[in-house]
C-alpha positions as CSV (number, residue, x, y, z in Angstrom):
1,X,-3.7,-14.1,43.9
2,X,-5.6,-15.8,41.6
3,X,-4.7,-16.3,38.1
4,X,-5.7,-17.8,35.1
5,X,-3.9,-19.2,32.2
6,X,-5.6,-18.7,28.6
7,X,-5.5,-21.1,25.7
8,X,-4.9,-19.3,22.7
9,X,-7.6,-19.2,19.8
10,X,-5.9,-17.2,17.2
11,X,-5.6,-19.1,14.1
12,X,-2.3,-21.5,14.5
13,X,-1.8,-20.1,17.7
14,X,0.1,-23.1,20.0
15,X,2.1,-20.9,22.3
16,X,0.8,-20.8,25.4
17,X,1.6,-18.1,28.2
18,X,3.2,-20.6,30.8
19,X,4.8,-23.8,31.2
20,X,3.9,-26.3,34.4
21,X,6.9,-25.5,35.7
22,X,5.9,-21.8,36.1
23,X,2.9,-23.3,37.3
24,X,4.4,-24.5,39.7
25,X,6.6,-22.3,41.0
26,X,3.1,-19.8,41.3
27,X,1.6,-22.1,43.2
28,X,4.4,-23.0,45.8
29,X,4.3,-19.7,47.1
30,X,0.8,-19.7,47.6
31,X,-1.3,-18.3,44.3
32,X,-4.3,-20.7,42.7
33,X,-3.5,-21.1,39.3
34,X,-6.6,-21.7,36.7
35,X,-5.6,-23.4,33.6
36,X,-8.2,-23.4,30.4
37,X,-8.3,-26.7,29.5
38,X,-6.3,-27.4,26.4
39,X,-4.1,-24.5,27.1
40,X,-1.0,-26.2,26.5
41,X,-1.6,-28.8,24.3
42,X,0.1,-27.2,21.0
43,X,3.1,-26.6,22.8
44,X,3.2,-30.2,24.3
45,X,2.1,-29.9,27.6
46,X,-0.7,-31.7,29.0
47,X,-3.4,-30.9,31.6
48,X,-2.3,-33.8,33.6
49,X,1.1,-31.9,33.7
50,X,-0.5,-28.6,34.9
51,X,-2.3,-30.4,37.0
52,X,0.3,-31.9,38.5
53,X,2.3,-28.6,38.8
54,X,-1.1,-27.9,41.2
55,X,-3.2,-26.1,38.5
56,X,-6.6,-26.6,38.3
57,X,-8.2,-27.1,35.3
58,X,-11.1,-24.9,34.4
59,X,-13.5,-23.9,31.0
60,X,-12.6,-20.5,29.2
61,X,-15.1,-18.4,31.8
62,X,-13.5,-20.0,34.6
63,X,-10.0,-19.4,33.6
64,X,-10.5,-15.5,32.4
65,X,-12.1,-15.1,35.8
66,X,-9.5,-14.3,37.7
67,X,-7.4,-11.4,39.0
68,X,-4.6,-12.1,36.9
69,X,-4.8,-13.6,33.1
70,X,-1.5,-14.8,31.4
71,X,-1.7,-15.0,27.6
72,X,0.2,-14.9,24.5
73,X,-1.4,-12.9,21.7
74,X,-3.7,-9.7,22.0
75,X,-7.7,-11.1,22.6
76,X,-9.8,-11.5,19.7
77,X,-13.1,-10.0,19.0
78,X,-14.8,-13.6,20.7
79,X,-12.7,-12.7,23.5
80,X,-14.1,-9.4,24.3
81,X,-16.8,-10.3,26.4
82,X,-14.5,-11.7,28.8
83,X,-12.2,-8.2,29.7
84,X,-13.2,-7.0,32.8
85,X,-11.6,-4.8,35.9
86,X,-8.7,-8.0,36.1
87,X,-5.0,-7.7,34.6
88,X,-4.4,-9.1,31.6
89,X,-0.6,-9.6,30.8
90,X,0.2,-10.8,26.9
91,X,1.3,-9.2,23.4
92,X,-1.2,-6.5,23.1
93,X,0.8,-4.2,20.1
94,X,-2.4,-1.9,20.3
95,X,-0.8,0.4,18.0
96,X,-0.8,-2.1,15.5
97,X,-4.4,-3.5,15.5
98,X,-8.3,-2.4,15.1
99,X,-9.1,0.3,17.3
100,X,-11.8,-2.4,18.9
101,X,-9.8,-4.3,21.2
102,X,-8.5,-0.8,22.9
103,X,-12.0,0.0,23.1
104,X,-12.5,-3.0,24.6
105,X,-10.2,-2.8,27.3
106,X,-11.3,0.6,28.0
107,X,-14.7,-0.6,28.6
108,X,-13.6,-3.3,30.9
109,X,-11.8,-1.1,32.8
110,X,-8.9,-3.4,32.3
111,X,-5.6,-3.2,33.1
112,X,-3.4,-4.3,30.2
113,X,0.4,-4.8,31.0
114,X,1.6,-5.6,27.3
115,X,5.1,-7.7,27.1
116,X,6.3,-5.4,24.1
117,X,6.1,-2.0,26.4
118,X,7.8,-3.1,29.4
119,X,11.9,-1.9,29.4
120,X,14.4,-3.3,31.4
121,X,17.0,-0.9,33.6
122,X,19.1,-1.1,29.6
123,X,16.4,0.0,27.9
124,X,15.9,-3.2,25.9
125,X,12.7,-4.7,25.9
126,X,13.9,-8.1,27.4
127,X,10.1,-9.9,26.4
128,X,10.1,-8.6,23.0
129,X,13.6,-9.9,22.1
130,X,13.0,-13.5,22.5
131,X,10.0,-13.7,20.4
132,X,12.0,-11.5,17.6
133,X,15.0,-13.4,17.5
134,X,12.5,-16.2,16.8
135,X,10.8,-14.4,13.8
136,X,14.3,-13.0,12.5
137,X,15.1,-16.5,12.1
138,X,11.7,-18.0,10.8
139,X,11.4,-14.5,8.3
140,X,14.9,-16.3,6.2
141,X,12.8,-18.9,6.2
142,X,10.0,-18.2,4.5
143,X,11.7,-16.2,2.5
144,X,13.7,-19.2,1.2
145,X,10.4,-21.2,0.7
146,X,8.6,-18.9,-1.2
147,X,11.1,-18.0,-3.6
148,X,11.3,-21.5,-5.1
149,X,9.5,-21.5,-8.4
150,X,7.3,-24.3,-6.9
151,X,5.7,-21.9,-4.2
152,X,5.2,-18.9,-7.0
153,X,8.8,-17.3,-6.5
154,X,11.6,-16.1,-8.7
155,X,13.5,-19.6,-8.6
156,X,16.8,-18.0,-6.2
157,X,18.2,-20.5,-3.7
158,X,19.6,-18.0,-1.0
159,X,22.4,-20.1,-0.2
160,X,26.3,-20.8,-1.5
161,X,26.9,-23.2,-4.2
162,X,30.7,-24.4,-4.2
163,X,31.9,-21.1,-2.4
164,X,30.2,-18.7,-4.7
165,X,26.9,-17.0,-2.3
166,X,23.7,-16.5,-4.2
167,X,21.0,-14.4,-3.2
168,X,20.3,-11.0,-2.2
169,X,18.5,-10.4,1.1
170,X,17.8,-6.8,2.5
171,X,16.5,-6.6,6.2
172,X,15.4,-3.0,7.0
173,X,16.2,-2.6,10.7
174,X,19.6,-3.4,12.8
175,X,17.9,-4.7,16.3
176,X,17.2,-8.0,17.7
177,X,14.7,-9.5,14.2
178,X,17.2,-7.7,11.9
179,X,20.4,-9.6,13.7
180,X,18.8,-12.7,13.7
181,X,17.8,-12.5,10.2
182,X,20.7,-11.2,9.2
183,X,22.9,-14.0,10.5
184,X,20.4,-17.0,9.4
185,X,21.0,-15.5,6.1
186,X,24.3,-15.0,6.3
187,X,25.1,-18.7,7.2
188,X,22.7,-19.8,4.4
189,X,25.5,-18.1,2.2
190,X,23.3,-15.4,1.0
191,X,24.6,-12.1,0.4
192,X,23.1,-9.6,3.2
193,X,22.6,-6.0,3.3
194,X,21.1,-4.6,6.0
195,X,19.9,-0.6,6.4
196,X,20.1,0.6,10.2
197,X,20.4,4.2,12.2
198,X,23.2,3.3,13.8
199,X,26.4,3.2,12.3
200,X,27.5,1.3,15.6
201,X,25.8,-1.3,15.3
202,X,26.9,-2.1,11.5
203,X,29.8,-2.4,13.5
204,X,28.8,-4.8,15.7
205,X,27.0,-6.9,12.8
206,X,30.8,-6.7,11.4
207,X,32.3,-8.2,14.3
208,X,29.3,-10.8,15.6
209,X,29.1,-12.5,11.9
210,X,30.9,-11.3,8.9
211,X,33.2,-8.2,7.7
212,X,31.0,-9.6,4.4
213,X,27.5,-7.8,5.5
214,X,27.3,-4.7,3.8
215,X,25.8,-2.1,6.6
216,X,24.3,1.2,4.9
217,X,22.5,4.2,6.8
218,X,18.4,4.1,6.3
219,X,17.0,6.5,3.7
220,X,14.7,6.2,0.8
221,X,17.2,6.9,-2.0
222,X,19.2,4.0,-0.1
223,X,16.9,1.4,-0.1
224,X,15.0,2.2,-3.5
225,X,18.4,1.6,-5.2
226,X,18.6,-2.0,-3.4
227,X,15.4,-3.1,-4.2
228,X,15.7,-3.5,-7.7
229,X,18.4,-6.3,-7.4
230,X,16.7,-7.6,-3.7
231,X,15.7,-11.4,-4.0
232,X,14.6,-11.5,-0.4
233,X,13.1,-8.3,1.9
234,X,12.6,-8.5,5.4
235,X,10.9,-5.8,7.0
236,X,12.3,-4.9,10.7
237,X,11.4,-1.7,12.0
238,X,10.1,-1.0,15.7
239,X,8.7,1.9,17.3
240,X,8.4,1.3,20.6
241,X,4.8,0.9,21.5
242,X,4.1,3.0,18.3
243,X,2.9,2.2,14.8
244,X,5.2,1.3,12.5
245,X,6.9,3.7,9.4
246,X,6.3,2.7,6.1
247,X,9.8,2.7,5.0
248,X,9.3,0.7,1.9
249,X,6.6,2.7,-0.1
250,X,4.7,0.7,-2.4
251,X,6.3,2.7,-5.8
252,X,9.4,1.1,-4.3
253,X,7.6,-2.2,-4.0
254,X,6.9,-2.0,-7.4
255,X,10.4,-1.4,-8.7
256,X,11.1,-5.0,-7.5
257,X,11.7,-8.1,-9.6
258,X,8.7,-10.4,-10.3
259,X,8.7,-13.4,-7.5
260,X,10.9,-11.4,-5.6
261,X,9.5,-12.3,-1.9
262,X,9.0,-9.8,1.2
263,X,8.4,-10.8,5.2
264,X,7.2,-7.9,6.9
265,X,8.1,-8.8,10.9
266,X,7.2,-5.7,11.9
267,X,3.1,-6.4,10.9
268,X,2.2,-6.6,14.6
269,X,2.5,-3.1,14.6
270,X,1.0,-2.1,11.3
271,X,3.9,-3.3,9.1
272,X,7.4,-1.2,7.8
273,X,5.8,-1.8,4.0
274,X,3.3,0.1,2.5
275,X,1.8,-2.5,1.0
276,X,1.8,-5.3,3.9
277,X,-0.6,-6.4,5.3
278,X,-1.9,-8.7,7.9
279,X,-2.2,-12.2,7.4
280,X,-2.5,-15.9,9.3
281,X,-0.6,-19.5,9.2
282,X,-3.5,-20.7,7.3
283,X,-3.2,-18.0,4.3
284,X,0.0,-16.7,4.7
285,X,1.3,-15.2,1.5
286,X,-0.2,-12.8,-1.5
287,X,0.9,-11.2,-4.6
288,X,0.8,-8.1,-4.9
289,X,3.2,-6.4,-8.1
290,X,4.5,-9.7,-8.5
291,X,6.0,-9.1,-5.6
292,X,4.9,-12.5,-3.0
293,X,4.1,-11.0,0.8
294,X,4.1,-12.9,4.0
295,X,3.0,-10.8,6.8
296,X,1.8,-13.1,9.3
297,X,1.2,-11.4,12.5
298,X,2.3,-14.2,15.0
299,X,5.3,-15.7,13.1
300,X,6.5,-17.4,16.2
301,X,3.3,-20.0,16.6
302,X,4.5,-21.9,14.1
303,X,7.3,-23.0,16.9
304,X,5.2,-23.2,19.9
305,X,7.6,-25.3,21.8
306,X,10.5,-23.5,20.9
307,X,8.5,-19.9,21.4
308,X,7.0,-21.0,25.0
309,X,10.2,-22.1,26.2
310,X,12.0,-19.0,25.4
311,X,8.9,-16.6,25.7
312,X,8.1,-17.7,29.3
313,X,12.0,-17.8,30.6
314,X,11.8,-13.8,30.1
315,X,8.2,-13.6,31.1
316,X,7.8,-15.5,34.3
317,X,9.9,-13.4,36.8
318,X,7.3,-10.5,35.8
319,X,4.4,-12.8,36.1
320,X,5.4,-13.8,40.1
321,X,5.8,-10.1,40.6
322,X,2.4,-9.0,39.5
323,X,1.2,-12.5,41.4
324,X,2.5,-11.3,44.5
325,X,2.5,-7.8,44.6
326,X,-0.5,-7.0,41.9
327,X,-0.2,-3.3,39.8
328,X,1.9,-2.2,43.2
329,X,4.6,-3.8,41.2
330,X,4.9,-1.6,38.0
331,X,5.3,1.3,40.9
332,X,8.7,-0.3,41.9
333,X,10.1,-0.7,38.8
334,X,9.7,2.3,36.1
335,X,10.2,0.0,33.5
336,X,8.0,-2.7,34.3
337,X,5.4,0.2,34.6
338,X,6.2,1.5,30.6
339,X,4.1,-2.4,30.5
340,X,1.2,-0.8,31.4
341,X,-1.1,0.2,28.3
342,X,-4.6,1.0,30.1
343,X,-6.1,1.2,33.3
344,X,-9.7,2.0,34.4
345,X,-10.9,3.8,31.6
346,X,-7.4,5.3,30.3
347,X,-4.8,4.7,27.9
348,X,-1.3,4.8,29.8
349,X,0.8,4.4,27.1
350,X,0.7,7.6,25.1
351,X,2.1,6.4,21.4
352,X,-1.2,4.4,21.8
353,X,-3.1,7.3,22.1
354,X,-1.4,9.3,19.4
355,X,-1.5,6.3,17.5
356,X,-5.1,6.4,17.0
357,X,-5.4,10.4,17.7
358,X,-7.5,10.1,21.1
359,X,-5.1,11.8,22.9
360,X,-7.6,12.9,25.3
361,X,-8.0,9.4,26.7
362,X,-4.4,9.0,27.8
363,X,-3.5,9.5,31.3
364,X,-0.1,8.8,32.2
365,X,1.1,6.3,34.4
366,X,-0.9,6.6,38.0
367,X,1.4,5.9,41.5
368,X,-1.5,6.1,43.8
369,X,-3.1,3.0,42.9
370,X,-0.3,1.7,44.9
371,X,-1.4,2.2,48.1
């Protein structure tokens, strides 16, 4: 098959969608690999390198000219043009952006297999979790950035100071972003709260970091009474496939502290807060009720070597599969085929479609294109 590899042009964007290595191992078995040029730069790879994995090195026409394009982030409006009858396989979180792009596939008659839809035979969404461990981490981060007076924020260290923790952080959402959050935190010496569905897996956040995380069932009431003492907010939800739930209202937003700081991670898919929204690496925070928001909606770019390197571990045993075998793969695998989000003409993921109440362009999952 033929397959081209995308350099990313959202702003700050260095990830890219695969390292020489999988290059490589694509074109030992016989596949012709197209690389933009520049592709991997940001993330420290070099044409030279792709070229020497057996990549050729093409312009942006060239490389989204192919049967199969590898990317990292949904396509931008400039991007459009290109989306034709070819697969495209990257972060798509349709749900979660303008209606334009899906209208844009749909045009193309593309077929978009999207990274955060695909399941694995536990039900986890193994190309999600890498990329959300990443921004569970980074969202502590930020948090502790902006909340120095020097950046606009209240002036709280989250952090211990001679055995005494200081600090409140509340992360909304017990999965993969709202563990990795909560243990960064955690070993800052903050205190940690974190609301969930699952009283099992308080549990488990009691016996993988500390007895000392306070665990507490999701509801308004709940979370409105946190708030009002929360230093640091980190938004978490996921739906998959779907638009996020605006679980923090913005009367509850209000009821926080002046330079109190949220980070809604949940953004790509139209944000957990109701009053987050979108922003970039190049203007990444706003006030709103004194309350500083960073909501940028590719958190992991600003790590692009880290990101790649765990982004295409999960990714590239999916990518040989569709090399080798083409859409005849998602008929193999039911969970590789939850990947697909539209094909010729039709949205195949149905929260899409209910997302943006066009239900009568969904058309589930077809089986016949496999023959």
């Amino acid at each position: 098959m033929n397959v081209g590899l995308i350099k990313e042009i959202k702003i700050k964007e260095n990830r890219v969608g695969l390292t020489p290595e999988g290059v490589a191992q694509l074109t030992a078995t016989g596949h012709h690999v197209a690389v933009e040029q520049g592709a991997g730069l940001g993330s420290g790879y070099a044409d030279e390198a792709y070229r020497q994995a057996g990549a050729t090195i093409v312009t942006t026409a060239e490389a989204w000219n192919n049967d199969l394009v590898i990317k990292v982030k949904e396509p931008i409006a400039s991007e459009y043009r290109y989306l034709k009858q070819q697969i495209v396989f990257t972060y798509f979180h349709l749900a979660g952006v303008p209606w334009a792009l899906t209208e844009a596939l749909l045009q193309g008659g593309t077929s978009a297999v999207a990274y955060e839809t695909l399941v694995d035979s536990n039900g986890r969404l193994p190309l999600l979790a890498p990329m959300s461990a990443v921004a569970g981490n980074m969202a502590v981060q930020m948090g502790c950035y902006y909340l120095a007076t020097s950046n606009g924020g209240k002036g709280m260290m989250l952090g211990s100071v001679l055995g005494k923790r200081y600090g409140k952080v509340l992360i909304i959402g017990d999965g993969v972003v709202g563990t990795h959050a909560a243990r960064t935190a955690f070993g800052l010496g903050s205190k940690v709260v974190v609301a969930g569905l699952f009283p099992e897996n308080g549990a488990r956040l009691h016996r993988e970091i500390s007895e000392d995380i306070e665990f507490f069932i999701s509801e308004p009431a709940a979370i409105a009474e946190h708030l009002l003492d929360t230093d640091l907010l980190i938004g978490a939800v996921l739906i998959h496939g779907a638009r996020a739930s605006h679980l923090v209202t913005e009367a509850m937003v209000k009821t926080m502290q002046p330079g109190s700081v949220l980070v809604d991670v949940s953004i790509d898919q139209g944000g957990c807060i109701e009053t987050a929204k979108a922003t970039s690496h190049d203007a990444p925070v706003y006030e709103k009720h004194g309350v500083i928001h960073y909501c940028v909606s590719n958190m992991p770019g600003a790590y692009p070597r880290t990101s790649t390197l765990a982004l295409t571990d999960a990714t590239l045993p999916y990518v040989l599969k569709l090399a080798d075998k083409g859409l005849a793969a998602l008929t193999e695998d039911s969970g590789f085929g939850k990947a697909l989000n539209t094909y010729q003409g039709y949205i195949t993921c149905k929260p899409v479609a209910e997302s943006y109440e066009v239900l009568e362009k969904f058309k589930a999952f077809p089986e016949e294109f496999a023959e």
